[in-house]
C-alpha positions as CSV (number, residue, x, y, z in Angstrom):
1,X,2.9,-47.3,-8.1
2,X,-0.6,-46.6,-6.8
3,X,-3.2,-46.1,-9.9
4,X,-6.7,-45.4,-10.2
5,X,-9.2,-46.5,-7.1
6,X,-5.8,-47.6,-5.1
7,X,-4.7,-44.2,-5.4
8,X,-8.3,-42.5,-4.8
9,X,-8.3,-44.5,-1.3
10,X,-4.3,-43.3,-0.8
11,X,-6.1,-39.5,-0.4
12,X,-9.0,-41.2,2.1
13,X,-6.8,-40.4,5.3
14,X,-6.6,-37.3,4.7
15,X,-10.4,-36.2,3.7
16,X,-11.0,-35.8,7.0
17,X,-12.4,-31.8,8.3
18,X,-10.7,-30.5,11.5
19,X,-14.1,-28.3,12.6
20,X,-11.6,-26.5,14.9
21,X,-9.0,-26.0,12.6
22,X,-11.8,-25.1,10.2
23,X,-13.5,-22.7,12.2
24,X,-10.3,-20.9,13.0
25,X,-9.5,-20.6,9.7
26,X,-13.1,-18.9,8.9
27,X,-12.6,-16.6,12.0
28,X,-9.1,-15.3,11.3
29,X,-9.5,-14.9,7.3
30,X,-13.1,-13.5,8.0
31,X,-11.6,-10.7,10.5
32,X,-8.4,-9.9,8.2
33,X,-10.7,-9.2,5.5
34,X,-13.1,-6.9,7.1
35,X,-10.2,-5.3,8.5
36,X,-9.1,-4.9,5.1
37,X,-12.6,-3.7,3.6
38,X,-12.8,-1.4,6.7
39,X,-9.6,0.0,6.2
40,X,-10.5,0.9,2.3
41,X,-13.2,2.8,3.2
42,X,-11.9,4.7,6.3
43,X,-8.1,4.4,6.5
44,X,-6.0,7.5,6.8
45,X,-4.0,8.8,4.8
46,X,-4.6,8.0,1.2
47,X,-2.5,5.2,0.3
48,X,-3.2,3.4,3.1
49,X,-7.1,3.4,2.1
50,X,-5.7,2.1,-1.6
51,X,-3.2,-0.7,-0.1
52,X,-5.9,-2.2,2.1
53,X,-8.3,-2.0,-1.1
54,X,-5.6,-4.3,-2.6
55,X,-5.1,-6.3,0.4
56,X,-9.3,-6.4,0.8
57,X,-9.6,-8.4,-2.8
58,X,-6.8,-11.0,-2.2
59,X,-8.1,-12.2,1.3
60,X,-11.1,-12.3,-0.8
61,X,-9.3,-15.1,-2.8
62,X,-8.6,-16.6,0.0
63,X,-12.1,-16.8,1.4
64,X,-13.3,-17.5,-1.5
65,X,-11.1,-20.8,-1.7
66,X,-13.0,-21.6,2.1
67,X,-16.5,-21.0,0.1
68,X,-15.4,-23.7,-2.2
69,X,-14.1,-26.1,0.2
70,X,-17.4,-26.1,2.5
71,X,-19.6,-26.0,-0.6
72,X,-17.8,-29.4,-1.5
73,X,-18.6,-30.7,1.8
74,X,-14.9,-31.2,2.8
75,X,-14.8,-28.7,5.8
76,X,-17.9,-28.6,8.2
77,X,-20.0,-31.1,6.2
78,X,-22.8,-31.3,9.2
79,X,-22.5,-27.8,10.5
80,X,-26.1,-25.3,9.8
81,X,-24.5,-22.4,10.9
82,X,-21.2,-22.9,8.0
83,X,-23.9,-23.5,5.2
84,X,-25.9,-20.5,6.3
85,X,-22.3,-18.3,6.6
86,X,-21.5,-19.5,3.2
87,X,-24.5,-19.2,1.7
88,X,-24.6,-15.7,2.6
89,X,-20.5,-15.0,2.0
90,X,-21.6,-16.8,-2.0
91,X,-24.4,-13.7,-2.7
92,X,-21.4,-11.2,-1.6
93,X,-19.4,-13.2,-3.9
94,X,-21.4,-13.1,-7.1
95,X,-21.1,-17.1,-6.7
96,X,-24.6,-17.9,-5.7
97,X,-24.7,-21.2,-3.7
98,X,-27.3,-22.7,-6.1
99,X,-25.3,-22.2,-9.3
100,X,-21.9,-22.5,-7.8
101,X,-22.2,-25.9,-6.7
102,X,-24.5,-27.3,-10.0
103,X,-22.0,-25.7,-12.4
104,X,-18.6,-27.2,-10.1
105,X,-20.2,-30.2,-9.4
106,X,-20.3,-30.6,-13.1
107,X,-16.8,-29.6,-13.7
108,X,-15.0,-32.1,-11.4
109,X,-17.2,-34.9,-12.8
110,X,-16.6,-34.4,-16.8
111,X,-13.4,-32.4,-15.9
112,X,-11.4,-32.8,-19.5
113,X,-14.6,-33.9,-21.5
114,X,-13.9,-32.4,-24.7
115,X,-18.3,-32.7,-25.2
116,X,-18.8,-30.7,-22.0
117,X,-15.9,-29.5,-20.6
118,X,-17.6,-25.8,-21.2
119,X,-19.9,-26.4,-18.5
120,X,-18.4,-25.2,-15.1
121,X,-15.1,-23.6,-17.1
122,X,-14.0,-22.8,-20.4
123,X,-15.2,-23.8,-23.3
124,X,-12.4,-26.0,-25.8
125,X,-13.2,-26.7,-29.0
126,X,-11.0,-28.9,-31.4
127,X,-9.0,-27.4,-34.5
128,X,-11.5,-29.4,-36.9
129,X,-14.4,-28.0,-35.1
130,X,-13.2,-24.4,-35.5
131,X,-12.5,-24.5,-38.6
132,X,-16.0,-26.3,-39.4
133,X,-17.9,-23.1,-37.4
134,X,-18.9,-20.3,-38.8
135,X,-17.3,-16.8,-38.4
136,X,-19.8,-15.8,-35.3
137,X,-19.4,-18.9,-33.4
138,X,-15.6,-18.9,-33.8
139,X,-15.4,-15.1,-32.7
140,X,-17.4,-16.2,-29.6
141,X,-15.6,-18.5,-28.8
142,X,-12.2,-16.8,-28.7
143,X,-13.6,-13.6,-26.9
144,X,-14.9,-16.3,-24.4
145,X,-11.3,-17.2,-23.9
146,X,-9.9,-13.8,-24.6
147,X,-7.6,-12.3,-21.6
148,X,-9.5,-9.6,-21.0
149,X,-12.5,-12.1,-20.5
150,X,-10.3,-13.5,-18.0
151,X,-9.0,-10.5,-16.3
152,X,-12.6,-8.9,-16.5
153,X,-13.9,-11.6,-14.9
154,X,-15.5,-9.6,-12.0
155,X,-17.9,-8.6,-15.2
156,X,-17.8,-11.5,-17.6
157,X,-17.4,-14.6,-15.4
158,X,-19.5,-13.9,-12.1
159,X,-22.0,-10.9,-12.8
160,X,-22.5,-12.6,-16.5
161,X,-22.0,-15.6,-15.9
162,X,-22.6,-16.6,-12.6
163,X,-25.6,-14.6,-12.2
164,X,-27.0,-13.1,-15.0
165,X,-27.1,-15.9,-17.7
166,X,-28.5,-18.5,-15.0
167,X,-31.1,-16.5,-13.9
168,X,-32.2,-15.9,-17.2
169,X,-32.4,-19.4,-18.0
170,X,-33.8,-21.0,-15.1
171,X,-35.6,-17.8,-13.1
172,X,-37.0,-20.2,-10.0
173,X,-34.1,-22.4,-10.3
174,X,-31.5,-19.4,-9.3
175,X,-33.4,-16.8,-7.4
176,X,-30.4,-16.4,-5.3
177,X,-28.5,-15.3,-8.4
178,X,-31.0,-12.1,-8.9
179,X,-30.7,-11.4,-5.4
180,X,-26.7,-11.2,-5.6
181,X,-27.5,-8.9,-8.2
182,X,-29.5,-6.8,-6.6
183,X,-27.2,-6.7,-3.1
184,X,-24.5,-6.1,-5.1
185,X,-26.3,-2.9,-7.0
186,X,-27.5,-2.0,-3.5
187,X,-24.6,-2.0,-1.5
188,X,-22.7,-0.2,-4.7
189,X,-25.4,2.8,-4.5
190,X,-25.1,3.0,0.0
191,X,-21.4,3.7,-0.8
192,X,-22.1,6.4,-3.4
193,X,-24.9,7.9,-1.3
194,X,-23.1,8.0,2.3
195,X,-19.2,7.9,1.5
196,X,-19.0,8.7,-2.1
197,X,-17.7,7.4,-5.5
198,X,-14.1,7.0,-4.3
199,X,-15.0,4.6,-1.6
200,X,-17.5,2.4,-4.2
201,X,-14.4,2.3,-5.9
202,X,-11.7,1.1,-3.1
203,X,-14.4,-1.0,-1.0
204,X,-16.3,-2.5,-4.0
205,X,-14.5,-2.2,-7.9
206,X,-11.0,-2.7,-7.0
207,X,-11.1,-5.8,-4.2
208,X,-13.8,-7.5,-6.9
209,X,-11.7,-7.3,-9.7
210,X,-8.9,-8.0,-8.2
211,X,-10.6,-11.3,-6.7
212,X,-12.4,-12.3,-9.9
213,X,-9.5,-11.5,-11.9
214,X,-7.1,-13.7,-10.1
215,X,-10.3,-16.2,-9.7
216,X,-11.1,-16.7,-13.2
217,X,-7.1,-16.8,-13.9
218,X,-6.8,-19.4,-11.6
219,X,-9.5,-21.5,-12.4
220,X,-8.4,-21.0,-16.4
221,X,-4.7,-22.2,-15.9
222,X,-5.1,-25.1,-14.1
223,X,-7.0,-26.8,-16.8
224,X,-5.4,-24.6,-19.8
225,X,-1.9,-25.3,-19.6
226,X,0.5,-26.2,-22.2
227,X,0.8,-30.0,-21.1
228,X,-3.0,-30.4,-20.6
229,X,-5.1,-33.5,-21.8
230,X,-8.9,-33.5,-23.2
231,X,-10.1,-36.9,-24.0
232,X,-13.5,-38.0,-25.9
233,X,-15.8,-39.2,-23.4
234,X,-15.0,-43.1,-24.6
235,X,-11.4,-43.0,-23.0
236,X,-12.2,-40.5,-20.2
237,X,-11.3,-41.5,-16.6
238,X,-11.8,-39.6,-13.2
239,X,-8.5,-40.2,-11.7
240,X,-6.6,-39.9,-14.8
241,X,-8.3,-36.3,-15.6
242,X,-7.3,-35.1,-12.3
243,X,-4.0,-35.6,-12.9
244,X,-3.2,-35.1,-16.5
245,X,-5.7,-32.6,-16.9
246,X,-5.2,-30.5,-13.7
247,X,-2.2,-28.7,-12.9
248,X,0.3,-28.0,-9.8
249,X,0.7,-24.3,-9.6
250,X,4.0,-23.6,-7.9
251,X,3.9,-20.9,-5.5
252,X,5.9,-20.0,-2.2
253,X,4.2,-19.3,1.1
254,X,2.4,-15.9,0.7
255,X,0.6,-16.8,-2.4
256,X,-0.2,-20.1,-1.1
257,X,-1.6,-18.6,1.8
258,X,-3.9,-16.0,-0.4
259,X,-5.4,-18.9,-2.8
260,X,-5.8,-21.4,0.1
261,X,-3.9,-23.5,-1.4
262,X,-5.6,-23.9,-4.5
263,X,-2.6,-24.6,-6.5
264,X,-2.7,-28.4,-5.5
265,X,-5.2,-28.8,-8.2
266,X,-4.5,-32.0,-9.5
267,X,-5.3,-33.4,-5.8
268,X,-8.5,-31.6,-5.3
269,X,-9.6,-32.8,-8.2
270,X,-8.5,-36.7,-7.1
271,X,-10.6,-36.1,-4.4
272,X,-12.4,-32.5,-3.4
273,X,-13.0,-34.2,-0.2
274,X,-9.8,-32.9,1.2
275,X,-10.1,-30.0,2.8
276,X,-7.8,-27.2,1.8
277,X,-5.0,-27.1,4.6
278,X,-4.4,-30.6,4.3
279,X,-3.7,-30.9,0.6
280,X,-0.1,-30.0,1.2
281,X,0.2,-33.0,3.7
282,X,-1.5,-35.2,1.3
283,X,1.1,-33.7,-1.6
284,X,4.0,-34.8,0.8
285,X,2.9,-38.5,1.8
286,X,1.5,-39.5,-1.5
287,X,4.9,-40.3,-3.9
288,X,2.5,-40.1,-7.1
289,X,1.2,-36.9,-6.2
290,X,4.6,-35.4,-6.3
291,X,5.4,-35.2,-10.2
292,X,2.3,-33.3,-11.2
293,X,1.9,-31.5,-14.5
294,X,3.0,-27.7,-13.3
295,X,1.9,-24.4,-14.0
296,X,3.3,-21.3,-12.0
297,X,2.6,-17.2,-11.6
298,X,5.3,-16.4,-14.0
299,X,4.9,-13.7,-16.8
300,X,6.3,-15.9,-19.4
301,X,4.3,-19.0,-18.4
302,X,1.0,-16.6,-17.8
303,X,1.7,-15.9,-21.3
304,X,2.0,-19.5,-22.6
305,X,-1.1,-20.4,-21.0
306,X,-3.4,-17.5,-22.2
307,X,-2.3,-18.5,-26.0
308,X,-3.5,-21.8,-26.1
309,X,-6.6,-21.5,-27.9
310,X,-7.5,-24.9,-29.7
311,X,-7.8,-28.9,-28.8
312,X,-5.7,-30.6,-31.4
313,X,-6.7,-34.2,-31.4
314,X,-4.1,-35.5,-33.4
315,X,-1.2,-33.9,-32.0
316,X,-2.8,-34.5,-28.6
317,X,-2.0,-31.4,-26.9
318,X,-3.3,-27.7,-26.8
319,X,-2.2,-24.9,-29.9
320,X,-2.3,-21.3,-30.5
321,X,-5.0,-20.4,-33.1
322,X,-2.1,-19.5,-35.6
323,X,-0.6,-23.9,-35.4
């Protein structure tokens, strides 16, 4: 059984980017979802303006996923004209480039820190420290992790938190998070102006929140699931918080197509080098890769993850607030 670096250099063969296969995958995504955009603001009749709304803000997803990948470096690492797309694609995403990759960059390196685990996801605190905080602390906390701060995340995790709060802290540090701000008001008010306030809603409000809602779902259950592990920094290792602390989301083809593969979390985390249409190949050659903690799309199990609130330390696993 391959363990620790052994199994890091078991993933080597295939972090390697395809700029053809990378490039195509840009182009066709790119085209289907300004077909889809296009078609919510001037599709005919009705419905058809609202399905490819729907259809607008999970290709999102998708390309969102492709963002994330080429912001890691692990698709067209050397390529100006990738960074420049992406760079642009992050202010339309509310996912500025500067904060995006300090606050991810952050997250795969202490991923299951219980100290800073906050930074670059959600925030975990221990039963003992709850119970130690005072009343306003603990009710941030859990409206922090509350589902509609997940669901919401369109408002709460990207304009909020993704742009807002970083621009407040560090103003010169995260310009580009003011001017997502301001495209996005901008290109909200040339939709009321020229189309109306239907088409701000099916070209802008419904894709975003259906892409930040499934976003900040995403990202929350495949490091808050029921069989997670958060260690103290003392007995914290990389390769062992990839795959204890990351999850497997099973899926079949379509939704595996719209989140880019995303569900083979605890490999991206083992190595975010890989870029995102080979972690299934990587999943099938590597036999340790193949038993993964799992999470899935399922009501009950959306349910069982969105309950677990606190770090118990001596039971070693996550707990509702009422354990």
């Amino acid at each position: 059984m391959k363990k620790g670096a052994e199994l890091i250099r078991a993933t080597l063969p295939f972090a390697k980017d395809d700029a053809r296969l990378s490039w195509w995958y840009i182009g066709s995504t790119g085209f289907i979802m300004g077909a889809a955009y296009a078609g919510a603001l001037w599709a005919s009749p009705w419905w058809a303006r609202i399905a490819c709304s729907g259809m607008a803000g999970l290709v999102t997803v998708r390309f969102f996923v492709i963002y994330h990948d080429q912001q890691h470096h692990a698709i067209l690492p050397k390529s100006r004209l990738a960074e420049a797309l992406m760079r642009v694609f992050g202010l339309f995403a509310l996912s500025p480039s500067s904060i995006w990759r300090s606050s991810h960059n952050h997250h795969h390196k202490h991923n299951s820190k219980l100290r800073s685990a906050h930074v670059g996801s959600f925030p975990v605190m221990t039963k003992v420290q709850f119970a130690a905080s005072c009343r306003g602390t603990r009710l941030g906390y859990l409206l922090s992790r509350h589902p509609a701060t997940i669901f919401l995340g369109y408002f709460t995790v990207f304009i909020a938190g993704m742009c807002i709060r970083p621009f407040l802290t560090h103003p010169r540090r995260h310009l580009d998070c003011l001017a997502a701000l301001l495209l996005h008001a901008a290109f909200a008010v040339f939709l009321v102006v020229h189309f109306g306030w239907a088409a701000w809603l099916l070209v802008q409000t419904i894709p975003f929140l259906i892409t930040f809602g499934i976003g900040s779902y995403l990202f929350y259950a495949q490091h808050n699931f029921p069989e997670v592990v958060f260690t103290a920094s003392d007995g914290w290792a990389y390769e062992k918080a990839a795959l204890e602390s990351s999850s497997y989301l099973r899926s079949g083809p379509i939704v595996a197509w719209f989140t880019g593969n995303i569900g083979y979390h605890h490999i991206h985390h083992l190595n975010h080098k890989i870029p995102f249409y080979r972690l299934p190949e990587a999943f099938g050659a590597i036999p340790e890769l193949q038993t993964p903690k799992l999470t899935s799309l399922a009501p009950t199990e959306v349910l069982r993850c969105l309950r677990l609130k606190l770090w118990d330390a001596e039971a070693g696993r996550m707990v509702a607030l009422e354990s």
